[in-house]
N, C-alpha and C positions, 0 to 999 in steps of 0.2 A: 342685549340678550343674544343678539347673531352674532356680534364677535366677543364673547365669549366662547359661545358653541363652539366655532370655528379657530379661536386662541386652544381651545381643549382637544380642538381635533385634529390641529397642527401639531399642536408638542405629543399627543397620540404618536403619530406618522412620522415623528423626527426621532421620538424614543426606539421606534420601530427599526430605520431606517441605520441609526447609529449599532445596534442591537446585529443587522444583517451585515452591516459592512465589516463588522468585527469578525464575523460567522465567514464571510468570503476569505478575507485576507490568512484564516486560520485555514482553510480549505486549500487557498492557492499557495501557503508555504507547506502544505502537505503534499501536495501534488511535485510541486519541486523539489522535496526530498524524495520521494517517490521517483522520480525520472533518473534524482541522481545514481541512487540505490541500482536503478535498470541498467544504466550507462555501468557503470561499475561491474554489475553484474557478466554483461554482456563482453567489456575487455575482457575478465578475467575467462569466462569464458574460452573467448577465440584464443588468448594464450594457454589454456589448458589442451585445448583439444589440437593444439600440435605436438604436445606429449604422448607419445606410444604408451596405450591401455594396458601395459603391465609395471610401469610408471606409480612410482610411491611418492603419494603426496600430503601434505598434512593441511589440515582443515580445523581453523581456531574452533573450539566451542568456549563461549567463557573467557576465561583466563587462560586454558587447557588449549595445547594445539594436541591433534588429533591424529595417527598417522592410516592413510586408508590409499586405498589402489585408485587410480584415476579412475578406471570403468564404473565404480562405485560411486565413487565421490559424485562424474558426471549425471548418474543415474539419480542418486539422491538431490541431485540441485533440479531438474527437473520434475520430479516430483516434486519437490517446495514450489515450483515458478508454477506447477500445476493448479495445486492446492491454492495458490496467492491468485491465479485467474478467476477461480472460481468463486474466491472470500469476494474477489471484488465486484463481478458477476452479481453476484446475493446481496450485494448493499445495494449496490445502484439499482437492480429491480427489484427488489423489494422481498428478495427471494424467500420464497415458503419449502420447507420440507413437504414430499407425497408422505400421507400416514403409512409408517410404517418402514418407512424411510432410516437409516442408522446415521445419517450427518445432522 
């Protein structure tokens, strides 16, 4: 009767166990996209911001390149890396909107 219990509360704990490693490995090749996406971010970056801010640049959306002024363009990628600190901020604590709040 004990090793049954104990056969039922192993395969419990291994179902468990097989269930979380798949959950991590999903987690840590998101993370690694995520770093790459930073890196990426961050060259492109440092090579824009040696372009003089009255500099025409174009910016893929989609399929569609885009044509916009560097000081823009700069300003708008900042706002997104804003908004993306914050998304991330909100998962990881568990973030609640104040009532009344608009996000």
């Amino acid at each position: 009767m004990a090793d049954e219990a104990n056969r039922t509360a192993f395969l419990e704990i291994q179902g468990r166990m097989i269930e979380l490693t798949g959950k991590l490995k999903q987690v840590q090749n998101q993370v690694r996209n995520k770093e790459g996406e930073k890196k990426r971010a961050f060259l492109t970056l440092e090579e824009l911001r040696q372009l003089s801010d009255d500099t025409n640049t174009y910016k893929s959306i989609g399929i569609v390149m885009s044509l916009w002024l560097l000081e823009v363009l700069l300003a708008y990628s900042c706002v997104l890396a804003s908004i993306r600190n914050l998304h991330t901020i909100m998962l990881s604590q568990s973030w609640q909107p104040r009532e009344g709040c608009l996000i």
